[in-house]
Every structure is written in structure tokens, then in C-alpha cells.
N, C-alpha and C positions, 0 to 999 in steps of 0.2 A: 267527198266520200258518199257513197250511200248504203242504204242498210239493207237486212236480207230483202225486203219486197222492192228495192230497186229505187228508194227515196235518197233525195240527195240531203247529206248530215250538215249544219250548218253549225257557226258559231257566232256569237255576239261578243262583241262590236266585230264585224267584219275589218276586212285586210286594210280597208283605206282609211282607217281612224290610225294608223300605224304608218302613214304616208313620211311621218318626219322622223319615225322611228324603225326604220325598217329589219331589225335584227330582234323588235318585240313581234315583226308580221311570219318571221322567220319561224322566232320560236310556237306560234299559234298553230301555223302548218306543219311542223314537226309532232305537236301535241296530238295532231287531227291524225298523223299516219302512224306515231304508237297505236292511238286506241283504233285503228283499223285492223294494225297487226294484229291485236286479240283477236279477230271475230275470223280473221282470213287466215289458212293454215299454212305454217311458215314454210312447209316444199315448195308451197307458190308462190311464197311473197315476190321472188322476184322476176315470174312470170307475170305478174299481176301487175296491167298500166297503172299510172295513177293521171291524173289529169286536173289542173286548178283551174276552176272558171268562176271569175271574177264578175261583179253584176254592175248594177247602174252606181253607187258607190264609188266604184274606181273609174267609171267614167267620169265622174265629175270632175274628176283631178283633173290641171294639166297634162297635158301629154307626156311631155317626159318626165313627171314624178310617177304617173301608175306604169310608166312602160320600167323605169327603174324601177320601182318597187317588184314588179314580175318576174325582173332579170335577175334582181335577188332572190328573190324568191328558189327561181329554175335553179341558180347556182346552189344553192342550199338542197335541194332536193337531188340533183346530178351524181351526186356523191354517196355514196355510203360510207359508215354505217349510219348517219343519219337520215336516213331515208330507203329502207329493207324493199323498196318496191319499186320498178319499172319507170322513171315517170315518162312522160310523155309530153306534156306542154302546161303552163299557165301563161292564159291568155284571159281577155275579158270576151264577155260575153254581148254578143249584140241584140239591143231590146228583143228585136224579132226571137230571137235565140232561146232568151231567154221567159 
């Protein structure tokens, strides 16, 4: 998420401390797109992309525990009404990228 000046919103402990628990990583990203719905006005919500970029954290996982974790993720966010806005992708992010 980020905020009116275009800042991306974060939360602590990020998605990959949630590696063995993935339906607590679920519900964090859930939490983060309520409090976006406040700030964003609900004609757009579902104009509005959403996009999960994951940082060096979920790289350090094996590979297929962050690529599972993401795919949860995406599944959880695909649907409404759990998720009022567009998504678009969670992927991780490449150092450069980031």
C-alpha cells in the first residue's frame, strides 16, 4: 500500500515470518486492504490495482515455501469480498527492485 505522497505502507513482522503459517500471512494482507479501503473512495475500490511486493525476507525462504506463500496469498486476495480492490500480482521483489 502506499499513502497519499506515494510512500509504500509496511507492516512488521513482514509476510515471511508467517512462512509455516500462511493463513496468519493471509490475514495481515487482508488487514493492510481494510485500512486502505478507508483512505481510497469505495466507487474506485475496484478500479483500484492492488499489487504485493515481497522484499529480501521472502527471499531467503526456499523456493517453493515463498512461491506457496504468494499463491496464497494471490488466492486470498482474487476473491471478494475479501479483498474490495483489483489485485493484480504478489510477487517478490528483486534486490535491484527493490
Amino acid at each position: 500500500l502506499r499513502d497519499e505522497a506515494g510512500l509504500a505502507l509496511r507492516v512488521r513482522p513482514g509476510i515471511s515470518s508467517y512462512a509455516r503459517n500462511r493463513s496468519l500471512a493471509v490475514a495481515q494482507i487482508i488487514h493492510l486492504t481494510r485500512e486502505a479501503a478507508r483512505w481510497i473512495p469505495a466507487h474506485v475500490h475496484g478500479k483500484t490495482p492492488l499489487y504485493v511486493y515481497a522484499t529480501a525476507g521472502l527471499r531467503l525462504l526456499p523456493a517453493a515455501q515463498a512461491s506457496g506463500l504468494l499463491d496464497t496469498i494471490a488466492t486470498a486476495l482474487s476473491h471478494r469480498p475479501a479483498c474490495p480492490f483489483a489485485f493484480v500480482e504478489a510477487r517478490i521483489l528483486s534486490g535491484e527492485e527493490e
